[in-house]
Biopython code that builds the backbone (N, CA, C, O; Angstrom):
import numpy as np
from Bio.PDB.StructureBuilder import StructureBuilder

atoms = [
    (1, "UNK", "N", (-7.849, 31.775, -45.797)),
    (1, "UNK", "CA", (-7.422, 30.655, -46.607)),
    (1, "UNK", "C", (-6.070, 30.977, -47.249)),
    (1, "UNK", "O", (-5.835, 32.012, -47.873)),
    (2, "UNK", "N", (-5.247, 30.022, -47.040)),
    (2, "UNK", "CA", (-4.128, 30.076, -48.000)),
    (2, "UNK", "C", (-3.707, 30.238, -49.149)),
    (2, "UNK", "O", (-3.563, 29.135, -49.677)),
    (3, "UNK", "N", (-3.311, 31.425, -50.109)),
    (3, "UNK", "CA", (-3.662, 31.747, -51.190)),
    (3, "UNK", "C", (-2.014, 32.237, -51.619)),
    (3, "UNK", "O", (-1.176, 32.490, -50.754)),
    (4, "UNK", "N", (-1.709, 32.323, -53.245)),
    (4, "UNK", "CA", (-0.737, 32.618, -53.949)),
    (4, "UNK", "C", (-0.537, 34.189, -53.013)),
    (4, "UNK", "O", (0.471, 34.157, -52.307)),
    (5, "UNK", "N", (-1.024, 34.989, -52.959)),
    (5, "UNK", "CA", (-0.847, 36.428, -51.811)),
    (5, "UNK", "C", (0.090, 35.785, -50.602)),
    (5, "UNK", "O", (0.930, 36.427, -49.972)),
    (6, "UNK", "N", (-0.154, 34.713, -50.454)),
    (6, "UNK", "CA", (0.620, 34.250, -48.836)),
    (6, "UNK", "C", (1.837, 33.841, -49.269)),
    (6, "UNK", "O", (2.777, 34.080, -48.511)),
    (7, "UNK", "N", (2.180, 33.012, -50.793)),
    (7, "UNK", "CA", (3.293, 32.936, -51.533)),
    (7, "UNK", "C", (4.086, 33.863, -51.168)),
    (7, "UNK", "O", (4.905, 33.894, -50.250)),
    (8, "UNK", "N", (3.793, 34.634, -51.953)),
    (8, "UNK", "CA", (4.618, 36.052, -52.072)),
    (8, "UNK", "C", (5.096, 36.548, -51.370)),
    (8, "UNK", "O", (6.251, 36.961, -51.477)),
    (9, "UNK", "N", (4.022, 36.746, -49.937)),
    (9, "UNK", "CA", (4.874, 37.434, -48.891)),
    (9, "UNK", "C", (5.904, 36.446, -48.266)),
    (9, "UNK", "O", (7.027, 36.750, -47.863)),
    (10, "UNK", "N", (5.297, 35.141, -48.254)),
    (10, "UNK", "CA", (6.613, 34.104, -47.232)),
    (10, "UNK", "C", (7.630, 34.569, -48.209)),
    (10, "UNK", "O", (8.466, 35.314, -47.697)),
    (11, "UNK", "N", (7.773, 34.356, -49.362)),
    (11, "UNK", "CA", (8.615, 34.293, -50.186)),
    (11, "UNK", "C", (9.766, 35.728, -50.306)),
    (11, "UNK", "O", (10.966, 35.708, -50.583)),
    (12, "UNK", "N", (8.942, 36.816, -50.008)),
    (12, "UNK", "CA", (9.425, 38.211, -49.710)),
    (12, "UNK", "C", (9.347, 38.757, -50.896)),
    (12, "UNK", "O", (10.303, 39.493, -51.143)),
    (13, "UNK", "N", (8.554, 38.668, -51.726)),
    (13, "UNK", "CA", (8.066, 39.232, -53.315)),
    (13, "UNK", "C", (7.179, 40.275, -52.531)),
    (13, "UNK", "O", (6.526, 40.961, -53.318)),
    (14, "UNK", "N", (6.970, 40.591, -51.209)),
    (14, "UNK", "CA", (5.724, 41.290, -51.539)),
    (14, "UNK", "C", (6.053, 41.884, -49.776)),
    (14, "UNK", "O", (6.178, 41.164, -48.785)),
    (15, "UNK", "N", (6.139, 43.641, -49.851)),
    (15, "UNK", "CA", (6.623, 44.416, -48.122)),
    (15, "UNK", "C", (5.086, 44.388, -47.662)),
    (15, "UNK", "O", (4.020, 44.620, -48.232)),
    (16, "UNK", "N", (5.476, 43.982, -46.316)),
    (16, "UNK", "CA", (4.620, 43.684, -45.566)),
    (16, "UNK", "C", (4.748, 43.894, -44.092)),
    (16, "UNK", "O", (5.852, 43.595, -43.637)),
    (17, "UNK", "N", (4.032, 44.256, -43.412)),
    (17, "UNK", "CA", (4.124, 44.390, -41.490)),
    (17, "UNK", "C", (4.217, 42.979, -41.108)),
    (17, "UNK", "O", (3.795, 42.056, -41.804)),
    (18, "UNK", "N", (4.812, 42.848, -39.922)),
    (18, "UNK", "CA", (5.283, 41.817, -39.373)),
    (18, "UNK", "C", (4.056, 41.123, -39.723)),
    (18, "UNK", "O", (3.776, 40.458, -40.720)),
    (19, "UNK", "N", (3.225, 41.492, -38.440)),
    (19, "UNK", "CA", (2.013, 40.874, -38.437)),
    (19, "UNK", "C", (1.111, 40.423, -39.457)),
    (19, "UNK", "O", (0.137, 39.694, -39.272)),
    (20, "UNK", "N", (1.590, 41.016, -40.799)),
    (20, "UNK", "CA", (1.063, 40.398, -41.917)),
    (20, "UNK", "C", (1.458, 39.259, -42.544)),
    (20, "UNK", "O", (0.859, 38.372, -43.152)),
    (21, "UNK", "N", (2.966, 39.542, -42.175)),
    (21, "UNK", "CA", (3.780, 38.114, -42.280)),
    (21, "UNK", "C", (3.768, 36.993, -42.018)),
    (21, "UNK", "O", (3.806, 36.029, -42.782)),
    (22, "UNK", "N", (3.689, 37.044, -40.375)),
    (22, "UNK", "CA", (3.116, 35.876, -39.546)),
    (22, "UNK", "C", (1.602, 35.824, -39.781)),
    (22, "UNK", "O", (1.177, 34.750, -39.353)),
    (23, "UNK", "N", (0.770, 36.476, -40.227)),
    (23, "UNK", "CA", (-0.324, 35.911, -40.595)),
    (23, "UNK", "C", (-0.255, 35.283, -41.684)),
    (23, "UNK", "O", (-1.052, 34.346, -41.715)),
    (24, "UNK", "N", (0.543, 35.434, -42.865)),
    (24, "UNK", "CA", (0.831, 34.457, -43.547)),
    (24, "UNK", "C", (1.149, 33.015, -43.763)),
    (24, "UNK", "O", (0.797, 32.148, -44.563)),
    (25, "UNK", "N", (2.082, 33.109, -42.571)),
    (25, "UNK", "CA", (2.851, 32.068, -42.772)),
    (25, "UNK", "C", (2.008, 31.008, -41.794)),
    (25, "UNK", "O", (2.168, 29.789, -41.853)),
    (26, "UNK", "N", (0.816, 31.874, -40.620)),
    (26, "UNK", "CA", (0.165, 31.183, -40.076)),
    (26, "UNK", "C", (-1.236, 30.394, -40.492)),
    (26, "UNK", "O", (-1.779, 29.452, -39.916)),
    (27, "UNK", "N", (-1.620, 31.083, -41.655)),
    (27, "UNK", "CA", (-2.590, 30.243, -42.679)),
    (27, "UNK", "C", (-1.590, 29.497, -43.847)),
    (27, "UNK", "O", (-1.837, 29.201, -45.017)),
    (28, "UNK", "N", (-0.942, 29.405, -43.418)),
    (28, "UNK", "CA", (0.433, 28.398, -44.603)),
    (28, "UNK", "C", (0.074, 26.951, -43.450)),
    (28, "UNK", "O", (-0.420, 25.894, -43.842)),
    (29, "UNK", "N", (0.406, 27.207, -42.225)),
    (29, "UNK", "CA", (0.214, 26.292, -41.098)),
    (29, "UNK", "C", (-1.278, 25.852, -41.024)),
    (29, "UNK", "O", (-1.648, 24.703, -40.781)),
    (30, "UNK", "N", (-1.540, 26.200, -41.104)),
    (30, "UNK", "CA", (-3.553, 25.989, -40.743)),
    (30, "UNK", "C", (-3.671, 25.091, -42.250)),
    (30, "UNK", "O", (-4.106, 23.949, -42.105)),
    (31, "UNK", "N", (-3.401, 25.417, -43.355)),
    (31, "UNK", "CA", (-3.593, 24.643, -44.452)),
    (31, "UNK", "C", (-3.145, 23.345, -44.704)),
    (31, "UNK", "O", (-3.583, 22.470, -45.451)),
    (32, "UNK", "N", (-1.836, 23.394, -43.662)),
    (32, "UNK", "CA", (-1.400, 22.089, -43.386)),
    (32, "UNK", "C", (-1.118, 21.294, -45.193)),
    (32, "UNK", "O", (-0.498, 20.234, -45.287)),
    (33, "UNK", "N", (-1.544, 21.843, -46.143)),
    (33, "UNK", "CA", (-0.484, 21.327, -47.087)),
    (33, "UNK", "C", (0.506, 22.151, -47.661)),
    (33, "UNK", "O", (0.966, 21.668, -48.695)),
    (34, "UNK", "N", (0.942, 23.144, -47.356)),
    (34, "UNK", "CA", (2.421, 23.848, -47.239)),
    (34, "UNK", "C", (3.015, 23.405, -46.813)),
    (34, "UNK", "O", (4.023, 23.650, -47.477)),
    (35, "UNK", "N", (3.519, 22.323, -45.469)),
    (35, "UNK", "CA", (4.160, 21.218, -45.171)),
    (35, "UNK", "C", (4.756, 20.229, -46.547)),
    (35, "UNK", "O", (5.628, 19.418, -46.238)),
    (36, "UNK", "N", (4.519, 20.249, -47.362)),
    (36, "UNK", "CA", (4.704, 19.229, -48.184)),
    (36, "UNK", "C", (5.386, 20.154, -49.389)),
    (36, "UNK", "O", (5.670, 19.576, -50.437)),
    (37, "UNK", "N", (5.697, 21.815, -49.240)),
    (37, "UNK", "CA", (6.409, 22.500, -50.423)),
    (37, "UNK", "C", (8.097, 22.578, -50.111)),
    (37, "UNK", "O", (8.580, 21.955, -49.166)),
    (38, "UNK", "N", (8.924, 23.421, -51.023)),
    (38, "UNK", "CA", (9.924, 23.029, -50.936)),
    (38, "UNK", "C", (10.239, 23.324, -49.290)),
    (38, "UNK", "O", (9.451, 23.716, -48.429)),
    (39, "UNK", "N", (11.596, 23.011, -49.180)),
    (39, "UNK", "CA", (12.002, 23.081, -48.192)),
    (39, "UNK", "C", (12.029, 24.602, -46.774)),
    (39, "UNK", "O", (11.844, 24.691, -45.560)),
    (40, "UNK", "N", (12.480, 25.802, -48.268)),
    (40, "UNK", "CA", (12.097, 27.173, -47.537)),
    (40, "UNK", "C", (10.853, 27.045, -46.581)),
    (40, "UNK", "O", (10.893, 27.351, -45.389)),
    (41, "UNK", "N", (9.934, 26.642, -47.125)),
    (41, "UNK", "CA", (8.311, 27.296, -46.451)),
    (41, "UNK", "C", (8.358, 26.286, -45.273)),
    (41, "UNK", "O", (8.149, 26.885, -44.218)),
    (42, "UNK", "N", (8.540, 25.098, -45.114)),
    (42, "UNK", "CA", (9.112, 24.638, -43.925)),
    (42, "UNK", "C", (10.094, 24.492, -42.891)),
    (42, "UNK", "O", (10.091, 23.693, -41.955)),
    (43, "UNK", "N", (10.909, 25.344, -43.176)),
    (43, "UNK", "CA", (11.806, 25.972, -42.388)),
    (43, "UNK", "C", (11.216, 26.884, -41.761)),
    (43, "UNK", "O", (11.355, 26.970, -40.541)),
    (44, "UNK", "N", (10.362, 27.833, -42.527)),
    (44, "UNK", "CA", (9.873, 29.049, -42.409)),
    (44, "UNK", "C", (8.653, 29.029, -41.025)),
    (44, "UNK", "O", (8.580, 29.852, -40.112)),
    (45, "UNK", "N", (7.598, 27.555, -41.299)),
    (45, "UNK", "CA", (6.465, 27.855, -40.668)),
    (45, "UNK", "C", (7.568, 27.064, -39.688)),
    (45, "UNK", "O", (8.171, 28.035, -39.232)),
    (46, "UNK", "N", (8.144, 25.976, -39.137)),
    (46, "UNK", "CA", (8.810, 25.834, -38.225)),
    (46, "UNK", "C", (9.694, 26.965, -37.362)),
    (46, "UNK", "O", (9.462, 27.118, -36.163)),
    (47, "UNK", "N", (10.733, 27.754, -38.056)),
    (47, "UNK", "CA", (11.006, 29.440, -37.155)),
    (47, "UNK", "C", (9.880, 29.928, -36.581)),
    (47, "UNK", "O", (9.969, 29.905, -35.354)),
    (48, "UNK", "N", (8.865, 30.357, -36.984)),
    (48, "UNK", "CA", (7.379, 30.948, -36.605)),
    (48, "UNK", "C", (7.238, 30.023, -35.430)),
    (48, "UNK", "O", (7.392, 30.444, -34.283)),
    (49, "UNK", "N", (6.936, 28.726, -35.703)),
    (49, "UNK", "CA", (6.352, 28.206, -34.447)),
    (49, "UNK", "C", (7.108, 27.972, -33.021)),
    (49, "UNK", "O", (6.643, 28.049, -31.884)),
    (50, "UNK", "N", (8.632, 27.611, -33.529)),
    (50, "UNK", "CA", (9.535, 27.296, -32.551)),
    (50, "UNK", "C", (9.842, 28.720, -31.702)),
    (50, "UNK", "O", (9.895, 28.742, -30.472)),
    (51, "UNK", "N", (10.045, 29.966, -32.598)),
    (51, "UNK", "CA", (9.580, 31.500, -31.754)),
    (51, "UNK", "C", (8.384, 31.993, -31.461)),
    (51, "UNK", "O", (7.969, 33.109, -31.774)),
    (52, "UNK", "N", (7.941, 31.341, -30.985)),
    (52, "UNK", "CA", (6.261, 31.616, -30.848)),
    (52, "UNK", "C", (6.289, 32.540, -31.266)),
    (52, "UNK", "O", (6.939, 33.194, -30.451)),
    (53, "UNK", "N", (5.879, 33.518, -32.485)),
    (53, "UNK", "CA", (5.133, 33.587, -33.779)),
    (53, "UNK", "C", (3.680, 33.183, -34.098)),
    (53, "UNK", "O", (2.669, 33.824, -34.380)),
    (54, "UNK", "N", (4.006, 31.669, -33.921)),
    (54, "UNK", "CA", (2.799, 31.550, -34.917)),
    (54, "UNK", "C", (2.459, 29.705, -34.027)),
    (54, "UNK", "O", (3.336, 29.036, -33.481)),
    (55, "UNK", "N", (1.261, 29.388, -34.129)),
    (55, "UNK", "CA", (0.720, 27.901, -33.427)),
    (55, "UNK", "C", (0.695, 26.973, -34.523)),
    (55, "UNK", "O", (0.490, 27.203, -35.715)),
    (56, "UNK", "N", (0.931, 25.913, -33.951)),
    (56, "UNK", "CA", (0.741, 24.649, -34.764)),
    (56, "UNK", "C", (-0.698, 24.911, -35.485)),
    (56, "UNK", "O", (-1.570, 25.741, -35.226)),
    (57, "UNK", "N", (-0.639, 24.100, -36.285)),
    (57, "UNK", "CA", (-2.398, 24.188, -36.844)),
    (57, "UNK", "C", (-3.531, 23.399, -36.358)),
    (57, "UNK", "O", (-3.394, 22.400, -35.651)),
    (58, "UNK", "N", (-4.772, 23.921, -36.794)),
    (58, "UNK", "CA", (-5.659, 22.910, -36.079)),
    (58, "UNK", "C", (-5.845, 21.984, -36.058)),
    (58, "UNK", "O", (-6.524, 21.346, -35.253)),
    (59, "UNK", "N", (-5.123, 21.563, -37.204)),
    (59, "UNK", "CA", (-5.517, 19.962, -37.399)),
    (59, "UNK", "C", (-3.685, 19.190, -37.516)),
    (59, "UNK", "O", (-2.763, 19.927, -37.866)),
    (60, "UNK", "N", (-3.507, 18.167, -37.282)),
    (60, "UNK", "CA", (-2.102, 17.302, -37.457)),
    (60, "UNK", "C", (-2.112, 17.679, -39.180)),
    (60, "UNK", "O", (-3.136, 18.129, -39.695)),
    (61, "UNK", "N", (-1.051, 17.477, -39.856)),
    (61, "UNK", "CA", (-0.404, 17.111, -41.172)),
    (61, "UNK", "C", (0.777, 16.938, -41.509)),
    (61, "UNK", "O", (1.580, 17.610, -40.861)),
    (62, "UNK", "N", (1.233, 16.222, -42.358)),
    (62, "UNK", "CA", (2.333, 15.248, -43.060)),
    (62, "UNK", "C", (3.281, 16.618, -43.627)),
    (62, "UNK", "O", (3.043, 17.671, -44.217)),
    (63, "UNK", "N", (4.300, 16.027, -43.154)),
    (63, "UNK", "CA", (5.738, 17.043, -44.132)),
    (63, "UNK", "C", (5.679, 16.273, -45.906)),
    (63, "UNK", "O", (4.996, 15.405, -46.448)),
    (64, "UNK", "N", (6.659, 17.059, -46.267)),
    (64, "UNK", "CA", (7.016, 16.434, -47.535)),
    (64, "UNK", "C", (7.803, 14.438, -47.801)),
    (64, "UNK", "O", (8.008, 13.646, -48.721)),
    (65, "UNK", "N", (7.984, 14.537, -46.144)),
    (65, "UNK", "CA", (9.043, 13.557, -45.884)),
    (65, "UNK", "C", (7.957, 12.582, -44.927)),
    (65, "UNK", "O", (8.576, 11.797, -44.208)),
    (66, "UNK", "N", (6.607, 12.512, -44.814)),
    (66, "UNK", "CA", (5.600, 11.738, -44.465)),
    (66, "UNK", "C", (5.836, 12.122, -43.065)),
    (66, "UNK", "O", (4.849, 11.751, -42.430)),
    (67, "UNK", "N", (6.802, 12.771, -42.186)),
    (67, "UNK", "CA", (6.756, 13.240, -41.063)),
    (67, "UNK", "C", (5.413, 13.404, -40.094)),
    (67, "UNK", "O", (4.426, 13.027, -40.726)),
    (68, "UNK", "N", (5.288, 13.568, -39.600)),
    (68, "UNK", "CA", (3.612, 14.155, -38.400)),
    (68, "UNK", "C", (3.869, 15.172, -37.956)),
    (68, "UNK", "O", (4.889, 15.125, -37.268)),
    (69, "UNK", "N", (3.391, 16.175, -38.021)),
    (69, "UNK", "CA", (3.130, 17.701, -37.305)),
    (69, "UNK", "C", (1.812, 17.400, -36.503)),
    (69, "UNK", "O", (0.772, 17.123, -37.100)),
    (70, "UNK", "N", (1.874, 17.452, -35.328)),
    (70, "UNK", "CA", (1.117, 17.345, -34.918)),
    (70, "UNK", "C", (-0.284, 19.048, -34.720)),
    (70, "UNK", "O", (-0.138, 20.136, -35.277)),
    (71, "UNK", "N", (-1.121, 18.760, -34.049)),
    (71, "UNK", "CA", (-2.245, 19.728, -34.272)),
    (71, "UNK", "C", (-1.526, 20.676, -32.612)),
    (71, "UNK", "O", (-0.566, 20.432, -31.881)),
    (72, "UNK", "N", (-2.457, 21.633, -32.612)),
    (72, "UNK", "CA", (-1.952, 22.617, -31.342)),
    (72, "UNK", "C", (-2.709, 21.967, -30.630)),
    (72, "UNK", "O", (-2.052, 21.418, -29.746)),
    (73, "UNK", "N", (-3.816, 21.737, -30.560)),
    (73, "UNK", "CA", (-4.412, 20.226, -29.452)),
    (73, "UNK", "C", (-3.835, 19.147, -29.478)),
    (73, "UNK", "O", (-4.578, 18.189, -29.263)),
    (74, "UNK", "N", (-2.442, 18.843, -29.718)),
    (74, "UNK", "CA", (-1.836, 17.574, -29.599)),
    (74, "UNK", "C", (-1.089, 17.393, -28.805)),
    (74, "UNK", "O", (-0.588, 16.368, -28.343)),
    (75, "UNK", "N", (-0.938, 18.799, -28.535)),
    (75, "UNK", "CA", (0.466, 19.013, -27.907)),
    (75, "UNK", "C", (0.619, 19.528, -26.559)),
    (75, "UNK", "O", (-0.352, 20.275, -26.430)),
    (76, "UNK", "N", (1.290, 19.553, -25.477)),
    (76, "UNK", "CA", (0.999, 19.797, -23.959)),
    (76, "UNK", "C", (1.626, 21.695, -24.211)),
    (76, "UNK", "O", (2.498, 22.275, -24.858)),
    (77, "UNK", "N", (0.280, 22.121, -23.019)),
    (77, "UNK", "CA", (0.434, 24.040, -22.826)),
    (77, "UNK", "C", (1.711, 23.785, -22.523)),
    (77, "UNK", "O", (2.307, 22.849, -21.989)),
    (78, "UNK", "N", (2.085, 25.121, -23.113)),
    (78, "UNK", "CA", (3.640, 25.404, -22.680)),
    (78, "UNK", "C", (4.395, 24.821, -23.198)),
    (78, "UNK", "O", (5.383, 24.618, -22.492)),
    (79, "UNK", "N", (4.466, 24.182, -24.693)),
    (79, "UNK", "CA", (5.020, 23.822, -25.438)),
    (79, "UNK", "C", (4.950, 24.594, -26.833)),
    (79, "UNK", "O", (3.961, 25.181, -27.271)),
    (80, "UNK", "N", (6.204, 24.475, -27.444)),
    (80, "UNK", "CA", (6.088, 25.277, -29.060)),
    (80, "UNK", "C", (4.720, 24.812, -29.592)),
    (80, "UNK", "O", (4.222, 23.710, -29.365)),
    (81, "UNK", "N", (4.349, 25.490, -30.099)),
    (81, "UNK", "CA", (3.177, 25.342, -31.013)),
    (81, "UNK", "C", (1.933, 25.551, -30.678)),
    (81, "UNK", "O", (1.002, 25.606, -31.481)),
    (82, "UNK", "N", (1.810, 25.740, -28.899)),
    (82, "UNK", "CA", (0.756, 25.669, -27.896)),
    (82, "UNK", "C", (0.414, 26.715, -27.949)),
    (82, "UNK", "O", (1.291, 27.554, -28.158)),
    (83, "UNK", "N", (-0.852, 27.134, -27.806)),
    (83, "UNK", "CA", (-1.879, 28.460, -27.552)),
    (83, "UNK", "C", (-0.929, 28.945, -26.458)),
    (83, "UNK", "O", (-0.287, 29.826, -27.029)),
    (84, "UNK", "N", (-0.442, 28.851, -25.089)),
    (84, "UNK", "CA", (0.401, 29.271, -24.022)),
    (84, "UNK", "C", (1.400, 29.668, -24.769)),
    (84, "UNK", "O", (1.702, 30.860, -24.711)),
    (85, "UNK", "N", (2.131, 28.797, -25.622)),
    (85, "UNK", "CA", (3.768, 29.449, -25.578)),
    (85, "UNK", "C", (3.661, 30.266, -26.533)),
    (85, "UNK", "O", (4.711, 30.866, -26.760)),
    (86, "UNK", "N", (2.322, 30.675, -27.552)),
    (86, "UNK", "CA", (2.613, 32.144, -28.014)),
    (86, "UNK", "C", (2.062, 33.257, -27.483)),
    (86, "UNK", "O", (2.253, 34.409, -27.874)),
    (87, "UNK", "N", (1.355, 32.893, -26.559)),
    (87, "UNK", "CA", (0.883, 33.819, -26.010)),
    (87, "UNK", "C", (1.708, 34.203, -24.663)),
    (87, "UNK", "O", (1.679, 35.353, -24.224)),
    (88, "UNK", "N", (2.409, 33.215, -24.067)),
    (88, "UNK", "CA", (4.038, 33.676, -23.025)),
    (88, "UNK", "C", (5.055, 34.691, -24.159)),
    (88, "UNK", "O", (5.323, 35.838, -23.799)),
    (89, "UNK", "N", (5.505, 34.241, -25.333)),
    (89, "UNK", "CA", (6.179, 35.179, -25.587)),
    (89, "UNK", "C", (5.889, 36.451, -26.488)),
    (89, "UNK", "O", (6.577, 37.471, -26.455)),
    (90, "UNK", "N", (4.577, 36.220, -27.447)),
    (90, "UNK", "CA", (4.280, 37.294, -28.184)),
    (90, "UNK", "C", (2.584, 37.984, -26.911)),
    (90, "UNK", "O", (1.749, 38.686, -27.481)),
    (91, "UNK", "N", (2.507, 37.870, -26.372)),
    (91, "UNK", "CA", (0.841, 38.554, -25.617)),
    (91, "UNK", "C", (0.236, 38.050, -26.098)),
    (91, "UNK", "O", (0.568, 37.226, -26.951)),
    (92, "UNK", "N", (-1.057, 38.343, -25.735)),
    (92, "UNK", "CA", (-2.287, 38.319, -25.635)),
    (92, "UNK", "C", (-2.924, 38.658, -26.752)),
    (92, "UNK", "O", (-3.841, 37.905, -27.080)),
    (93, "UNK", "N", (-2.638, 39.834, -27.621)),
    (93, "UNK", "CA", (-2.944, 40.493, -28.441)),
    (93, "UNK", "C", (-2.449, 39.773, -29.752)),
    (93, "UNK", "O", (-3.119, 39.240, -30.637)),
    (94, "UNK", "N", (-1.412, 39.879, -29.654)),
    (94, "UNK", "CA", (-0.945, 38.539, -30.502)),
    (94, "UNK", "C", (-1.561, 37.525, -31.150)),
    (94, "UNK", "O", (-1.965, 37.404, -32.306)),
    (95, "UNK", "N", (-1.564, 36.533, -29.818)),
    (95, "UNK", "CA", (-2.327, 35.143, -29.998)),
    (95, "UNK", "C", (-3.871, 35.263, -30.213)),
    (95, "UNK", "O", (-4.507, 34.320, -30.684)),
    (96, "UNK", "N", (-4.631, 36.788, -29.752)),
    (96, "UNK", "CA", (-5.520, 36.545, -30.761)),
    (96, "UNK", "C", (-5.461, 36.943, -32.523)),
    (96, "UNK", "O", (-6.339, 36.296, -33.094)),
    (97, "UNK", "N", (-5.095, 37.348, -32.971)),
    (97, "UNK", "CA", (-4.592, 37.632, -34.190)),
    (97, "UNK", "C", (-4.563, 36.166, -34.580)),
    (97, "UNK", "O", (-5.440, 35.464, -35.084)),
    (98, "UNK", "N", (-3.359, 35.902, -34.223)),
    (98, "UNK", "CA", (-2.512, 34.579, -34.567)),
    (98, "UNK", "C", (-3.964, 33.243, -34.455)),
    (98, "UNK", "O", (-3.963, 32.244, -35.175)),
    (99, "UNK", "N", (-4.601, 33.414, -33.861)),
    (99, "UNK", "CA", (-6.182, 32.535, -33.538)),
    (99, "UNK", "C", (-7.342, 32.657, -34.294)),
    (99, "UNK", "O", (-8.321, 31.920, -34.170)),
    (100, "UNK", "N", (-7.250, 33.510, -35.015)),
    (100, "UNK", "CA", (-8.340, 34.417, -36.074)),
    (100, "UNK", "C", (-8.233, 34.708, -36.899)),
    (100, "UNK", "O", (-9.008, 35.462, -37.487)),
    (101, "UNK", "N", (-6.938, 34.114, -37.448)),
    (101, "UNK", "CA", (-5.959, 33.949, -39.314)),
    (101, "UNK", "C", (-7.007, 33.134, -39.814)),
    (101, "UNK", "O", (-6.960, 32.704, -40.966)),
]
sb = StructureBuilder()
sb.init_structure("model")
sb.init_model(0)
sb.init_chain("A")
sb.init_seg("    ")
for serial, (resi, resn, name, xyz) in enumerate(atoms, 1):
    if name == "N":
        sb.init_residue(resn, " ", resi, " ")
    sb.init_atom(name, np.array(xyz, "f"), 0.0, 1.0, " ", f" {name:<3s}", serial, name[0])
structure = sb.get_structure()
């Protein structure tokens, strides 16, 4: 769950392993209302997703700007945000991590 701890690290108040990072920023995504904070943290979970990093979330949610993010089931394999395109550029190992935030 998305918690003030996940603040900190997106924010860089707080050293951390990559992978702790992107697990951060990937329950920031899954909470789907971090979309709606300032502008940083959506920049942020967007870098993550557009470098496969990190997957869309499970469910669709609204930006700050009423936008649609759609869900990682919304979206066609082999596209940003898709179970495939993080697992094409970060492995296997990865995307389970990244699946189990």
């Amino acid at each position: 769950m998305f918690d003030l701890n996940d603040i900190e690290v997106i924010e860089g108040d707080a050293e951390v392993s990559e992978l702790e990072y992107y697990a951060s920023i990937q329950r920031a995504i899954n909470s789907g209302t971090a979309w709606s904070f300032q502008g940083s943290y959506g920049r942020a979970m967007m870098d993550a997703i557009e470098s496969g990093y990190c997957l869309l979330g499970k469910a669709g949610a609204r930006d700050y700007y009423g936008n649609y993010i759609p869900s990682r089931d919304e979206v066609m394999e082999g596209t940003k945000g898709s179970i495939s395109y993080v697992q094409d550029r970060m492995g296997e190992d990865w995307l389970f991590e990244m699946e189990n935030v």
